[in-house]
C-alpha positions as CSV (number, residue, x, y, z in Angstrom):
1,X,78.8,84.3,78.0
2,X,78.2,86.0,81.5
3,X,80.6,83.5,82.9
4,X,83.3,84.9,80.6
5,X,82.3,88.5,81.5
6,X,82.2,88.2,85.0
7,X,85.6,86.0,84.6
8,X,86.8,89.0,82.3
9,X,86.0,91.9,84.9
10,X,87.2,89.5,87.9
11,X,90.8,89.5,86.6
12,X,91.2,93.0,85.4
13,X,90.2,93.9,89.0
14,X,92.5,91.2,91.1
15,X,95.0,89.9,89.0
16,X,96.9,93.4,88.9
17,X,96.9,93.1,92.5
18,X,98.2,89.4,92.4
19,X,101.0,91.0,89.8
20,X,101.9,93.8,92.1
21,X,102.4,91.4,95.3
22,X,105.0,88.9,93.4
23,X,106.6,91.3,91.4
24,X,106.6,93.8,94.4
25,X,109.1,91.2,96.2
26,X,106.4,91.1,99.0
27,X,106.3,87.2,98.2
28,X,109.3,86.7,99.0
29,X,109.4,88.5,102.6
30,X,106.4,86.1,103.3
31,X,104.3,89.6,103.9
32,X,100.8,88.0,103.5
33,X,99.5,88.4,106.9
34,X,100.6,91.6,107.1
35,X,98.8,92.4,104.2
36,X,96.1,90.8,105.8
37,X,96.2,93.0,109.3
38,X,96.8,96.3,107.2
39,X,93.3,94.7,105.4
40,X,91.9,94.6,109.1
41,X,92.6,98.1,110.1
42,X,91.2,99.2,106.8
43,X,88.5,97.7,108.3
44,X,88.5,99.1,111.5
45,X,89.1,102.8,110.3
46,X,86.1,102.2,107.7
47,X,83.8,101.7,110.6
48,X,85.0,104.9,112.3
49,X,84.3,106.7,109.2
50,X,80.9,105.9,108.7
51,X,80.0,106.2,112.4
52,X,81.4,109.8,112.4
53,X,79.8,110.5,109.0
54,X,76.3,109.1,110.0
55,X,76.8,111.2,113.6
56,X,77.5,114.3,112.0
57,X,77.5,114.5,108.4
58,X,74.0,113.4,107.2
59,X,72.8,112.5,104.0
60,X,72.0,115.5,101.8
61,X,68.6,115.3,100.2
62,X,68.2,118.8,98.8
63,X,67.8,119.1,94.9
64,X,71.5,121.3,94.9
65,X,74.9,119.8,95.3
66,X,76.3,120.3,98.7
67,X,79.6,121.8,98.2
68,X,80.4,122.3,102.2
69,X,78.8,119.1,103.0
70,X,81.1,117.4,100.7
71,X,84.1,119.0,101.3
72,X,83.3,118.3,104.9
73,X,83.0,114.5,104.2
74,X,86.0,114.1,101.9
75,X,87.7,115.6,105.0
76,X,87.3,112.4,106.6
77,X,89.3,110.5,104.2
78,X,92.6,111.9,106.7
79,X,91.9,108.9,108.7
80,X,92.9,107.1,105.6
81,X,96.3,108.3,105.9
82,X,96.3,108.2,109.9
83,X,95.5,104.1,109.4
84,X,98.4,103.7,107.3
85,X,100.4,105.3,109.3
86,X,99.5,102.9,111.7
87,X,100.1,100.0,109.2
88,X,103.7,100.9,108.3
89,X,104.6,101.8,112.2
90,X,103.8,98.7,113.1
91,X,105.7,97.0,110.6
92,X,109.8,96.9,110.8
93,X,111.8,96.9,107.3
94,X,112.6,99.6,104.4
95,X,110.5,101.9,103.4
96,X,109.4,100.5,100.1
97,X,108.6,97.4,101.8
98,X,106.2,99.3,104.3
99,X,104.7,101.0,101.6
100,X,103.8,98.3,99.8
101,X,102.6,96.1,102.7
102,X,100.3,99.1,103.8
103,X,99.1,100.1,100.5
104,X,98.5,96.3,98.9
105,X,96.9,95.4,102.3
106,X,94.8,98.6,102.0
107,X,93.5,98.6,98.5
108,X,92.7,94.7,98.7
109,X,90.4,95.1,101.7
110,X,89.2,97.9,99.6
111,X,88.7,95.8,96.0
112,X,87.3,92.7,98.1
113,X,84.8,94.9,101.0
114,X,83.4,96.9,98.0
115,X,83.7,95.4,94.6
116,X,83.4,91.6,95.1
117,X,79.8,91.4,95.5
118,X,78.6,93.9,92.8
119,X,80.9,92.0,90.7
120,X,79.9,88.4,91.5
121,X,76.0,89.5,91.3
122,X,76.3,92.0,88.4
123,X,79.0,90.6,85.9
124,X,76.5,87.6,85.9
125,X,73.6,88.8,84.8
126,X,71.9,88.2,82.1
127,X,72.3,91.7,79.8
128,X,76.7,92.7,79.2
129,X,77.1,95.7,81.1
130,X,80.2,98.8,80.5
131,X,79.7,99.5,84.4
132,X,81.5,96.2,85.7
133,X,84.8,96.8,83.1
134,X,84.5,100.6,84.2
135,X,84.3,99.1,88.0
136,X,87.6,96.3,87.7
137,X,89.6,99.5,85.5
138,X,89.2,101.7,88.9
139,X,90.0,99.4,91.3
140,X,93.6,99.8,89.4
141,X,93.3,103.2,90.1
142,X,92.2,102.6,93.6
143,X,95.5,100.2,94.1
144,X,98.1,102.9,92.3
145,X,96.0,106.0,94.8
146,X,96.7,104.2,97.7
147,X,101.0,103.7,96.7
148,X,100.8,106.8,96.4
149,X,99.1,107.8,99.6
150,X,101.4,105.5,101.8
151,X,104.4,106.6,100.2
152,X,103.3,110.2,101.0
153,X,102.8,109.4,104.5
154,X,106.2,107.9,104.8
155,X,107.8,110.4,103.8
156,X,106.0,112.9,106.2
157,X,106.6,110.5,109.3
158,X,110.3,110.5,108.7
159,X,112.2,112.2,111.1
160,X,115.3,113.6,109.2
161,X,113.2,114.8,106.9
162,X,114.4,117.6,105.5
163,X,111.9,120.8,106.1
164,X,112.1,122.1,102.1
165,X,110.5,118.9,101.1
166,X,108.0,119.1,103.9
167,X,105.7,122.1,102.0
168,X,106.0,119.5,98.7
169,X,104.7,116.6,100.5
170,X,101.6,118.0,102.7
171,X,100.2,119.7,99.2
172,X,100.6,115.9,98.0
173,X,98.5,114.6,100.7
174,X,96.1,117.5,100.5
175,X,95.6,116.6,97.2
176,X,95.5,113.0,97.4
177,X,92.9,113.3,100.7
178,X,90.4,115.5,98.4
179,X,91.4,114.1,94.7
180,X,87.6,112.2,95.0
181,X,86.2,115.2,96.5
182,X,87.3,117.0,93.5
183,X,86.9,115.1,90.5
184,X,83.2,114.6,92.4
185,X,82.3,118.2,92.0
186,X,83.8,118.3,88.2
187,X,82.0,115.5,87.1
188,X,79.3,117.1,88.1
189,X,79.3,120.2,87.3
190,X,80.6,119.5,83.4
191,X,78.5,116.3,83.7
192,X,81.1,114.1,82.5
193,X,80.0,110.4,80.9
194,X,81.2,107.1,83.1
195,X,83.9,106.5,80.1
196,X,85.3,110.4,80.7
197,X,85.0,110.3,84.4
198,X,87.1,107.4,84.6
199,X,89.5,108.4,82.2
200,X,90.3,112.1,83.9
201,X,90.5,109.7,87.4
202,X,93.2,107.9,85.8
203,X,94.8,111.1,84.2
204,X,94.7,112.9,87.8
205,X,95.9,109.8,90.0
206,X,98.5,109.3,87.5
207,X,100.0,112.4,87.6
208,X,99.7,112.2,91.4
209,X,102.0,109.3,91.5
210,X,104.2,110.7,89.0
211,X,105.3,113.8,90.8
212,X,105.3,111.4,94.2
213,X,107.5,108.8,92.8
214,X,110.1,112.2,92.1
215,X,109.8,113.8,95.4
216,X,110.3,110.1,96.9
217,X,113.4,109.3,94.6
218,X,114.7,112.9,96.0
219,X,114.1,111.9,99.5
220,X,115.8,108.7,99.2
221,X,118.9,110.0,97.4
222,X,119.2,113.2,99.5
223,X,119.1,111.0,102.9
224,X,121.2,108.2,101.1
């Protein structure tokens, strides 16, 4: 019975990602090791993040919720967008083929660096546990954020892009950079159950990609 739970969470977590790479036509550009080295920057610009958040952002112990503090961490989530930047410079093509490379490459390192364990340990276990579903059902979310995210930044990096879209697309990435930050601080302060708290992440990054996938079809067609 935990084998089938932990085989149960293990594909609602990877298989989307497995769907997204072959239906994505990624497969068929033979993009898997540059999957792999956008996985390897995440990497990289993970490590920067905690050694700047351990130098100058220390753990809050205090009984109240740190508001600045927080902010002032989720701020640090920029070099997010500044390493896929790097990702889709560094890789020649169309833009929804960077995108995809960058954000697939991205969100597995993500899934594998900070899922696979809790799910290989915890999905076993002896007791069935919501947590672990709740866990594979936002590492979707995670995967969808982080199209999103790299097709934001792609459209800001362009150079003939036009400047009325420009306002559009920084308040995209200024929410997408502090979306955690602030579904943090509501869940919180409404104290939102896991079930709820997942369910308004999913409403939020949903409507996210929604109003990026219309600003990027406007993009295309305008510069088409």
């Amino acid at each position: 019975m935990t084998l089938f739970h932990f085989g149960n969470c293990f594909a609602l977590a990877y298989f989307p990602y497995f769907i997204t790479y072959k239906c994505s036509g990624l497969s068929e550009y033979n993009a898997f090791w540059k999957c792999v080295q956008a996985g390897v920057t995440y990497l990289f610009v993970q490590l920067c993040k905690m050694l700047f958040l351990a130098t100058f952002f220390p753990t809050w112990e205090g009984g109240i919720y740190d508001f600045i503090g927080e902010f002032m961490k989720a701020s640090v989530d920029v070099a997010d967008l500044i390493g896929l930047n790097l990702v889709m410079s560094r890789n020649a093509g169309k833009g929804e083929y960077k995108i995809m490379v960058a954000a697939l490459g991205w969100a597995t390192a993500e899934l594998i660096m900070s899922r696979c364990i809790p799910l290989w340990v915890g999905a076993r276990g002896i007791e069935f546990d919501w947590k672990y579903i709740q866990m594979s059902i936002d590492s979707n979310i995670s995967l969808v954020h982080y199209i999103v995210a790299s097709a934001q930044v792609w459209m800001i990096t362009r150079y003939d892009l036009y400047h009325t879209f420009r306002p559009a697309v920084l308040l995209l990435m200024f929410l997408s950079v502090y979306k955690a930050f602030v579904m943090e601080t509501f869940v919180h302060l409404c104290s939102l159950g896991s079930w709820t708290a997942l369910l308004a992440r999913a409403v939020v990054t949903g409507l996210l990609a929604l109003s990026t996938l219309a600003l990027y079809i406007a993009v295309v067609n305008v510069h088409s």
